[in-house]
C-alpha positions as CSV (number, residue, x, y, z in Angstrom):
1,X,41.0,-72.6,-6.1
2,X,42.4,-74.4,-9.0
3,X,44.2,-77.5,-8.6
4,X,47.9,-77.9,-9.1
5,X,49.0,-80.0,-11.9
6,X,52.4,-79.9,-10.5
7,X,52.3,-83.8,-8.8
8,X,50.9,-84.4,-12.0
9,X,53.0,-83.6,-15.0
10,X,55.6,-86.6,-15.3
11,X,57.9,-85.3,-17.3
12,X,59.3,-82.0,-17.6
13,X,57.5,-79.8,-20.6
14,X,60.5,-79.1,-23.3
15,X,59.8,-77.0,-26.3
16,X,62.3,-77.4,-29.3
17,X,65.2,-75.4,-29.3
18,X,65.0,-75.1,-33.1
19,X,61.1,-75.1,-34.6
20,X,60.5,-73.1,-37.3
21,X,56.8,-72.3,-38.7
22,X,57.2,-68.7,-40.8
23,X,60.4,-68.0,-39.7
24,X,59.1,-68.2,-36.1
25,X,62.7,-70.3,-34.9
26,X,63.1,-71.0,-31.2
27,X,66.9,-70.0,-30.7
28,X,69.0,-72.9,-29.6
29,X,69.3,-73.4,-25.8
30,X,66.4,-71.2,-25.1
31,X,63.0,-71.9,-23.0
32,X,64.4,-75.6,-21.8
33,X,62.3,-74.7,-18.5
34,X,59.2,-72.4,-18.4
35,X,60.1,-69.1,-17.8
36,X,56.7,-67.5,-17.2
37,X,54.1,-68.3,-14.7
38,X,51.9,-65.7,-16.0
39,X,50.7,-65.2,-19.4
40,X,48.9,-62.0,-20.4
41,X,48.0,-60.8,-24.3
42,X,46.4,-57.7,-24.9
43,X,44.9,-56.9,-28.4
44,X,43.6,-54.0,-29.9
45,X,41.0,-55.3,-32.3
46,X,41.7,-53.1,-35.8
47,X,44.7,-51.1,-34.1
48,X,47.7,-49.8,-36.2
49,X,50.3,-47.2,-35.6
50,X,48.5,-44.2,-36.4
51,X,45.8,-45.4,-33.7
52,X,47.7,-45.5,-31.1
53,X,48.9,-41.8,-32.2
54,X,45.7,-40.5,-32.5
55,X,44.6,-41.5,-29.0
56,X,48.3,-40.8,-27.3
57,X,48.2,-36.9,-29.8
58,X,44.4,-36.2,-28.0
59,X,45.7,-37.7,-24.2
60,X,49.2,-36.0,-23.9
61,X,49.5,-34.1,-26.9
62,X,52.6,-35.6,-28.2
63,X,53.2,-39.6,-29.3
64,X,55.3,-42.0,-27.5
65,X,53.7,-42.0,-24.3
66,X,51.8,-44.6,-24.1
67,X,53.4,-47.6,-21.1
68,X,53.5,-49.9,-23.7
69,X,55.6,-47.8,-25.8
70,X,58.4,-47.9,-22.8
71,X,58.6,-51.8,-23.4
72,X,62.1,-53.8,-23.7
73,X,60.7,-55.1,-27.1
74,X,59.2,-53.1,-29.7
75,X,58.6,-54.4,-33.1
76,X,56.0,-54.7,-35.9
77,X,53.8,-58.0,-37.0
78,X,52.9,-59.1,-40.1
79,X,49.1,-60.4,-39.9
80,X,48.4,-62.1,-42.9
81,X,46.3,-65.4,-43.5
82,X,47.3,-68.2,-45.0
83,X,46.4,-67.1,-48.7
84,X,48.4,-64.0,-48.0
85,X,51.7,-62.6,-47.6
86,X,53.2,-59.6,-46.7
87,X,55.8,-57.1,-49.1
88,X,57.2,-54.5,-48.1
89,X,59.0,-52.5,-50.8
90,X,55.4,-53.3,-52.5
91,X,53.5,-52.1,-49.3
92,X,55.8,-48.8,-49.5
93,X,55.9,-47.9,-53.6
94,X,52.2,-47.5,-54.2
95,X,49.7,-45.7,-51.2
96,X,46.6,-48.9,-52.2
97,X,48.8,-51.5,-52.0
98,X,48.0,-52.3,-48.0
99,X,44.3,-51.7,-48.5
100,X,44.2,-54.6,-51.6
101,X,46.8,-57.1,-50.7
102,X,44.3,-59.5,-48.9
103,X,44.0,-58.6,-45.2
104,X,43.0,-60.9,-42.1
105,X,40.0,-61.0,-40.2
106,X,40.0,-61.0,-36.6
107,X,39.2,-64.9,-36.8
108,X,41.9,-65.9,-38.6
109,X,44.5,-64.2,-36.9
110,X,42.8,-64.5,-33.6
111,X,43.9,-68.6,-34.5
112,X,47.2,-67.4,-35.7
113,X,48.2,-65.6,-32.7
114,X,45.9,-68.7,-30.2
115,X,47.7,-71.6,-32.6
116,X,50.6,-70.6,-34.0
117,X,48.5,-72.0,-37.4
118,X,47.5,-69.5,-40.8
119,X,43.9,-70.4,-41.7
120,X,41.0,-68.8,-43.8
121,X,39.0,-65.5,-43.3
122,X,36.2,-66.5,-40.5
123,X,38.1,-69.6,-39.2
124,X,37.8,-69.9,-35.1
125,X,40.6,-72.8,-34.1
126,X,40.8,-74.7,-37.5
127,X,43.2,-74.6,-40.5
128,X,42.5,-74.2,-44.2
129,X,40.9,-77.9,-43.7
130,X,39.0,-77.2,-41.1
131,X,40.3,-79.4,-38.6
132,X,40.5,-78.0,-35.2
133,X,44.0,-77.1,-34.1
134,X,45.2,-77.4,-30.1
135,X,45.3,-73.3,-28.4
136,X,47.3,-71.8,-26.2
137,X,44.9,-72.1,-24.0
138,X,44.8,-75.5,-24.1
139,X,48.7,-76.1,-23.6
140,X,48.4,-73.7,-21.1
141,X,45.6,-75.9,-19.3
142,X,48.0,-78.9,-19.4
143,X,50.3,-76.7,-17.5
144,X,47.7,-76.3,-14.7
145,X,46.8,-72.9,-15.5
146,X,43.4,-71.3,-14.9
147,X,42.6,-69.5,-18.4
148,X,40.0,-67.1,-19.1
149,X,38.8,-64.3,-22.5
150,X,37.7,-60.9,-21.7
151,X,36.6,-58.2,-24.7
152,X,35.0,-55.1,-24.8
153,X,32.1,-56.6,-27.9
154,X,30.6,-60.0,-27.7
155,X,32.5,-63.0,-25.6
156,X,31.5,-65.2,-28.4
157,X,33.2,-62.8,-31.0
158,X,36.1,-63.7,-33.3
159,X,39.3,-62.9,-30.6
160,X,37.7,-64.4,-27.8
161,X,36.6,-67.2,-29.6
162,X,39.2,-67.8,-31.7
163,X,41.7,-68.3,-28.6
164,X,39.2,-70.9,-26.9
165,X,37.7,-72.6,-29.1
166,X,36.6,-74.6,-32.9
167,X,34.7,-73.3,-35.3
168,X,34.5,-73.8,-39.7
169,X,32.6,-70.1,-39.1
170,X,33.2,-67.3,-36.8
171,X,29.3,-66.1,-38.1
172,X,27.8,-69.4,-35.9
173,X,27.5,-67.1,-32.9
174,X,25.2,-69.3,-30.5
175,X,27.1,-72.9,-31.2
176,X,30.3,-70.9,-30.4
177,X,28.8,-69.0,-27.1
178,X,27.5,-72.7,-26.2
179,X,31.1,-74.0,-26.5
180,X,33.0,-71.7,-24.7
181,X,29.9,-72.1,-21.7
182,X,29.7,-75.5,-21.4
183,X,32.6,-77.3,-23.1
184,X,35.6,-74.9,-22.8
185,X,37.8,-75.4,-20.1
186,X,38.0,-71.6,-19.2
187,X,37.6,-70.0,-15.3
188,X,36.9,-66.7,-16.4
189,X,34.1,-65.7,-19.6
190,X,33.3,-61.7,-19.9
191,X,32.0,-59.3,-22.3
192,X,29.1,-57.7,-24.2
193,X,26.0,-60.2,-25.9
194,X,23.8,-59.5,-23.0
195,X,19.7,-60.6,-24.5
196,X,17.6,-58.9,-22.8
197,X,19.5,-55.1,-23.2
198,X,20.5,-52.4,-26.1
199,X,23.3,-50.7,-27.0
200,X,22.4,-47.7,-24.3
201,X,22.0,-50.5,-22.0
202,X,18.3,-50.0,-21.7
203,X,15.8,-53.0,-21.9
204,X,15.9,-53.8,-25.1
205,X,11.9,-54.4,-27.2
206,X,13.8,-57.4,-28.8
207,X,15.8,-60.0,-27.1
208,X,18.6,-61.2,-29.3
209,X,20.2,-64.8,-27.8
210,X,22.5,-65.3,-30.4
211,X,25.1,-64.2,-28.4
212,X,25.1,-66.2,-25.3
213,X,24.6,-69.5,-26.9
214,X,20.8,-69.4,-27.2
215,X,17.7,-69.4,-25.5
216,X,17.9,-72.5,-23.7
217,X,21.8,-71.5,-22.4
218,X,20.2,-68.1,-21.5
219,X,17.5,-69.6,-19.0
220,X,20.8,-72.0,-17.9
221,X,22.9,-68.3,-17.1
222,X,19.8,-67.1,-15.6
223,X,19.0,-69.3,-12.7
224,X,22.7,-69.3,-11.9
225,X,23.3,-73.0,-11.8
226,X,25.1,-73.7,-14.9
227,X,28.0,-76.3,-15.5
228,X,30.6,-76.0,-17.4
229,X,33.4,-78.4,-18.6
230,X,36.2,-79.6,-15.9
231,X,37.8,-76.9,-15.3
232,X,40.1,-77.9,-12.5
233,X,41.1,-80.7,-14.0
234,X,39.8,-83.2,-11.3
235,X,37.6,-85.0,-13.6
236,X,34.2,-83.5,-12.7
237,X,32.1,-80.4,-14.3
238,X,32.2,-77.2,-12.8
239,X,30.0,-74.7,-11.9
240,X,29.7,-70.9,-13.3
241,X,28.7,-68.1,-10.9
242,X,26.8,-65.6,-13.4
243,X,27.3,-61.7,-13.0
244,X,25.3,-59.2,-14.7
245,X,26.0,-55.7,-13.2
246,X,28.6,-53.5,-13.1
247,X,28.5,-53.3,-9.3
248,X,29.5,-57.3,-9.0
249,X,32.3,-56.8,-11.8
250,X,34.2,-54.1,-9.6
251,X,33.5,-56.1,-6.6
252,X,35.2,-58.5,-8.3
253,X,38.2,-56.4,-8.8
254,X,39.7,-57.4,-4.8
255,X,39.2,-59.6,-2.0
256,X,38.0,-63.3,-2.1
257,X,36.6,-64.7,-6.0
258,X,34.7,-67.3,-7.3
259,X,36.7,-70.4,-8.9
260,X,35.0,-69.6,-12.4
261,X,32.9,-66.5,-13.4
262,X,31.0,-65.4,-16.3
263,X,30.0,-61.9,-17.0
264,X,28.2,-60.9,-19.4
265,X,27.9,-56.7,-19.2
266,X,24.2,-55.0,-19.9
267,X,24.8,-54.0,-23.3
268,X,24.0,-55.6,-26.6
269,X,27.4,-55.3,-28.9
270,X,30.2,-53.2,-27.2
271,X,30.5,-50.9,-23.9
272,X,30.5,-48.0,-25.3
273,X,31.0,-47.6,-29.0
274,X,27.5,-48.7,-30.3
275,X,25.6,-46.1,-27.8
276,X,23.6,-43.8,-29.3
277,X,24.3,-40.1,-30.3
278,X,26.6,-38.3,-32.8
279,X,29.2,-41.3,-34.2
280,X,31.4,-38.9,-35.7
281,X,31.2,-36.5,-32.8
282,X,34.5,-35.7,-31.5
283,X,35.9,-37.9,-28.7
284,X,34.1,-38.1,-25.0
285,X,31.5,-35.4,-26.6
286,X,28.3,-37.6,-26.4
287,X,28.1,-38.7,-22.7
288,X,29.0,-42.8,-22.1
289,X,26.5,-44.9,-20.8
290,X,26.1,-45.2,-17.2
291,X,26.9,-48.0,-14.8
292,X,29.1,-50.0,-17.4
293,X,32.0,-51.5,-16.9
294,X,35.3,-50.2,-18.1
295,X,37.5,-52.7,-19.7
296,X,40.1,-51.6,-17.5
297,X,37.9,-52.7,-14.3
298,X,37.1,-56.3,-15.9
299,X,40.5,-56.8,-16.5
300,X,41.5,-56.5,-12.6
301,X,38.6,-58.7,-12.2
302,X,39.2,-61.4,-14.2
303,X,42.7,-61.4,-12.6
304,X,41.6,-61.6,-9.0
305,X,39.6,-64.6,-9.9
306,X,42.7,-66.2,-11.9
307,X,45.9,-65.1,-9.9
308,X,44.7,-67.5,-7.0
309,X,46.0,-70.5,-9.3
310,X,49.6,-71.7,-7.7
311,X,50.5,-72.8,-11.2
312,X,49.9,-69.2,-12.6
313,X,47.0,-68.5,-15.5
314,X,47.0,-67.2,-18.9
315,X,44.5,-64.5,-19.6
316,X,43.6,-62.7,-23.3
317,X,41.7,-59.2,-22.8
318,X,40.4,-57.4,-26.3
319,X,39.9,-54.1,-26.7
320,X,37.2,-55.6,-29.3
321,X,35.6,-51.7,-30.3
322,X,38.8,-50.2,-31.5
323,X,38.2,-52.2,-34.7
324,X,34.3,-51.4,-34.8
325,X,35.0,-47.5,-34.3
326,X,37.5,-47.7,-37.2
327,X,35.4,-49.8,-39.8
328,X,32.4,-47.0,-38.7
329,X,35.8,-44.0,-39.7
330,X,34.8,-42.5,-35.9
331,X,37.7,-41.0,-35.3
332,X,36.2,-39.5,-31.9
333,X,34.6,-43.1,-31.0
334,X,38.2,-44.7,-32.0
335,X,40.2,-42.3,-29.7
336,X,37.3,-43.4,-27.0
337,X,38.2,-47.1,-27.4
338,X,41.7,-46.9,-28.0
339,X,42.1,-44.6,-24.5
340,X,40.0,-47.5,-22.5
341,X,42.4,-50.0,-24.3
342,X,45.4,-48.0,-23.0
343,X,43.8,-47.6,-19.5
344,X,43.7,-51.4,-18.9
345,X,47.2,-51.7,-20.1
346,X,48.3,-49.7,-17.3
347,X,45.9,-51.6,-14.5
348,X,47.5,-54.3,-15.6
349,X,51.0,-53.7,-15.8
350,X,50.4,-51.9,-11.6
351,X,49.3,-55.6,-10.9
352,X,52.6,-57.4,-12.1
353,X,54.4,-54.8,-10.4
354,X,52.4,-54.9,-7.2
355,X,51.2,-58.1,-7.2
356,X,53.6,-60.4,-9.7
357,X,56.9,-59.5,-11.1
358,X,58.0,-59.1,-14.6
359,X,60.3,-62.4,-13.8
360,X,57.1,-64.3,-13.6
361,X,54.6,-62.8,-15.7
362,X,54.8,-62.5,-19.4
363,X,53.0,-59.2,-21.0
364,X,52.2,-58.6,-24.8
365,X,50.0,-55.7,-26.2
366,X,49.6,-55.6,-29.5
367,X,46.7,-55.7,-32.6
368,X,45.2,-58.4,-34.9
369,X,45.3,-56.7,-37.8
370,X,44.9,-52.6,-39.2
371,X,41.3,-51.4,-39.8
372,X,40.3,-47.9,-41.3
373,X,43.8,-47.1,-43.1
374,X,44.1,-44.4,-40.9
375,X,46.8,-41.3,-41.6
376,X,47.4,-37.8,-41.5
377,X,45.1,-35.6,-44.1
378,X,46.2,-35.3,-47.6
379,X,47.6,-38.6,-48.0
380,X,47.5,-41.1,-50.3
381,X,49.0,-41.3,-54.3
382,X,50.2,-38.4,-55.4
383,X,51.9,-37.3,-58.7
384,X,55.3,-37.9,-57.0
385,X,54.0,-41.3,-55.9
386,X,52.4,-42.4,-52.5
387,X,52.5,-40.1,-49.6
388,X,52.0,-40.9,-45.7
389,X,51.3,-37.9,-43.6
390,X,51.7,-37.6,-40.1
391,X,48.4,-37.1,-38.0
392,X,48.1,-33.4,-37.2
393,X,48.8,-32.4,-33.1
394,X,45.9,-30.0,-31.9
395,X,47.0,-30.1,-28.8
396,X,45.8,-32.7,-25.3
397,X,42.0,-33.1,-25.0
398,X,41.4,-32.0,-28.9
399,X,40.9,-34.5,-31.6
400,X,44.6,-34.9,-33.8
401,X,43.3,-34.4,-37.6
402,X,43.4,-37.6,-39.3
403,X,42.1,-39.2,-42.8
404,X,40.5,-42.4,-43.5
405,X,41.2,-44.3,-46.4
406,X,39.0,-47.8,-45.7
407,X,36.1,-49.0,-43.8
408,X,37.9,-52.5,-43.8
409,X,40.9,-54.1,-42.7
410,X,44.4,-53.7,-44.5
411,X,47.1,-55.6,-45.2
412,X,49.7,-53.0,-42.7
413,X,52.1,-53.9,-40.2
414,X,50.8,-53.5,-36.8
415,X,52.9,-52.6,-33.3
416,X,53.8,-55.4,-31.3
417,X,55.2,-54.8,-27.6
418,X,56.2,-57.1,-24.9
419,X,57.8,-57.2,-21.4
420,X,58.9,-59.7,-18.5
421,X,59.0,-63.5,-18.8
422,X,60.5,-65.0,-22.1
423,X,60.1,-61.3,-23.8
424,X,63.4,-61.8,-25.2
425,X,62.7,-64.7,-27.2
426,X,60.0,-62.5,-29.6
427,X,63.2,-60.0,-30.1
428,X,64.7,-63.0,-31.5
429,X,61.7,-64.0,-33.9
430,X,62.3,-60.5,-35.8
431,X,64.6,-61.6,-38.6
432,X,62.8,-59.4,-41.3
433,X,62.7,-55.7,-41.7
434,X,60.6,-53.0,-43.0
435,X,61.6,-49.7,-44.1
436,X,59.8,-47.8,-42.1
437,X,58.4,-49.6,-39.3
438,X,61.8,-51.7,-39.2
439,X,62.2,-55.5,-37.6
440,X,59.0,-57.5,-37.8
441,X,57.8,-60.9,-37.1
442,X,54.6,-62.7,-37.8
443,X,51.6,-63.2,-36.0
444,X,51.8,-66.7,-35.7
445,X,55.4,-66.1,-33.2
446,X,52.7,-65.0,-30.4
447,X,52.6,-68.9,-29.9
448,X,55.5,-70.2,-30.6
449,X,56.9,-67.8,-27.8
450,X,54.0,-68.0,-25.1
451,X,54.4,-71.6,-25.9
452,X,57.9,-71.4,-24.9
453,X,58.1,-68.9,-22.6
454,X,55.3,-71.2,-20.7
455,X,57.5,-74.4,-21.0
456,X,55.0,-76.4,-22.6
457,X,54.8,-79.3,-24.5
458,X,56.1,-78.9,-27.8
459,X,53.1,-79.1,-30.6
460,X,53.4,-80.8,-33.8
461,X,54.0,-78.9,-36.6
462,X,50.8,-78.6,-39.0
């Protein structure tokens, strides 16, 4: 069990009632005291709207259904980087204007959302100069909570990574993987990147290290006696217990946990999306791979091993495939990924209200950016000008018609929802509006309100 930082904080955490970083300004007289014990993002790697349409259109056969959809605060997020901006009477008067405007990458605004800091394209926790800027995480360390990354791809990938820790280039796989292992201050490390297995999960004829930080960090995972950073903050390294199989994951999910895990699923790049088959099969038509994880199960795992923290944790969970689905135009495979991304939004919100409360625990779901420019069919510029067409209902447990229009990331709004502890103050970040997808904030408000919401100590501005 972690050790409270309570006895050791000697001044009470204030954040400014008034700091403004894109229009991201912390109403007066709010967050004087931390509001939420519990801190909990949920990102969709590549999701927009019309995502979470096509998957809700092929679950329920109508939109709106999603639990998220039922939050307090609904609104949309710019996702820019820092060479960008976002316009929307531009983004509505011509149908390319969102595909060419200079979109994110998952890096950058992974450190937008983790910093509260715009940066370049491939940037993990540094700004324009490439000086590492202070996480989330970090702050949220200070606070005495136990912290820990969870995605569907590669834990050394750009979300996970870019909320934990400092890289010039999101591309340095190994030297980020070796970071994370043994320098990060992080109780909980799972994902994909496993060396020694495929995509089907099968023994792979090539073992690919990159991923877990190299060979020599491999043979350290192995034997099961590798140390990591402090951790629990009483000045000495602490150990990892390693899990490989799915079994130990859902064991994980109740009953007595390890103070700091690492699990590193049998697949090479993503549960489920990279197996083999039919890609642009229709959804759940080529059967999963077996004895893998859902993300939905790691999610109530890495939460049993963090909710034993007195001081409450902070915990980011990807739903890293959504994006890969969408850049590959799978509409079947990006319904799949979406659906699992949907499922562990609703294991976790039974936890807050089984285990937590929404006065202590602090909920966001929400995207890093849009990838595929996905609409309805027979979109795009027209002699009339630009045209947006719903996705077409067939009906529950058929694919929804839809139309691709990338195989990259755009420049689009994406849905941003919250709930519980300090949810109001994002409300208050929305102070511009969109024509269609009305009030919006930007990305980098994720950490000016965690920050506050959390009570901690107020960052200096960049």
């Amino acid at each position: 069990m972690r050790q409270s930082f309570g006895r050791r904080r000697s001044v009470v955490f204030m954040v400014m009632a008034a700091f403004a970083v894109l229009g991201c300004v912390l109403p007066a007289g709010s967050a004087a005291e931390p509001r939420a014990k519990n801190v909990i993002i949920m990102i969709a790697d590549g999701c927009g709207y019309s995502h979470v349409d096509a998957a809700s259109l092929y679950e329920y056969g109508r939109t709106g259904m999603q639990v998220y959809e039922g939050f307090p605060v609904r609104l949309g997020m710019s996702t820019f980087n820092h060479k960008g901006g976002y316009d929307p009477d531009k983004t509505w008067a011509k149908f390319s204007h969102a595909s060419k405007s200079g979109a994110t990458d998952s890096a950058a605004a992974a450190t937008a959302m983790s910093s509260g800091v715009k940066s370049y394209n491939e940037a993990i926790g540094v700004n324009p100069d490439k000086v590492p800027v202070k996480h989330a995480i970090a702050y949220a360390e200070e606070c005495g909570k136990s912290t820990g990354v969870i995605t569907s791809v590669q834990f050394s990938h750009a979300t996970p990574a870019g909320f934990s820790v400092h890289d010039a280039n999101r591309s340095n796989y190994d030297a980020i993987a070796r970071r994370m292992i043994y320098e990060s201050p992080l109780e909980v490390i799972m994902g994909c990147g496993h060396p020694e297995y495929d995509n089907d999960g099968k023994r792979a004829a090539r073992k690919d290290y990159q991923y877990v930080g190299g060979k020599t960090a491999w043979a350290d995972l192995k034997d099961g006696t590798v140390m990591g950073a402090d951790a629990d903050g009483d000045g000495s390294k602490d150990p990892w217990t390693v899990i490989q199989d799915a079994a130990d994951i859902r064991a994980l999910m109740q009953g007595p946990a390890p103070a700091r895990v690492i699990a590193i699923a049998k697949k090479r790049s993503t549960l489920q999306q990279k197996r083999s088959g039919n890609g642009k099969a229709g959804a759940f038509e080529v059967p999963f791979n077996g004895d893998v994880p859902t993300l939905a199960e790691m999610a109530a795992a890495a939460i049993n091993v963090l909710d034993d923290d007195p001081d409450g944790f902070f915990l980011m969970i990807e739903g890293g495939a959504v994006d890969w689905a969408s850049h590959d135009n799978q509409a079947g495979r990006l319904i799949e990924e979406q659906i699992d991304f949907n499922e562990a939004v609703t294991r976790v919100v039974q936890w807050v209200t089984e285990n937590s409360s929404w006065q202590q625990t602090l909920l966001i779901v929400t995207s890093d950016h849009e990838c595929g420019y996905l609409t309805g069919p027979d979109s795009g510029e027209k002699d009339g000008g630009p045209v947006w067409n719903p996705i077409v209902n067939n009906g529950p447990g058929k694919d929804p018609a839809v139309e691709w229009h990338s195989t990259s990331h755009t420049n689009s709004l994406v849905p941003f929802y919250c709930r519980g502890a300090g949810s109001d103050l994002f409300d208050r970040f929305a102070d511009k509006t969109d024509p269609v997808r009305g009030r919006y904030m930007d990305n980098t408000c994720i950490f000016r309100g965690v920050m506050a919401a959390m009570g901690a100590p107020r960052p200096d501005p960049e």
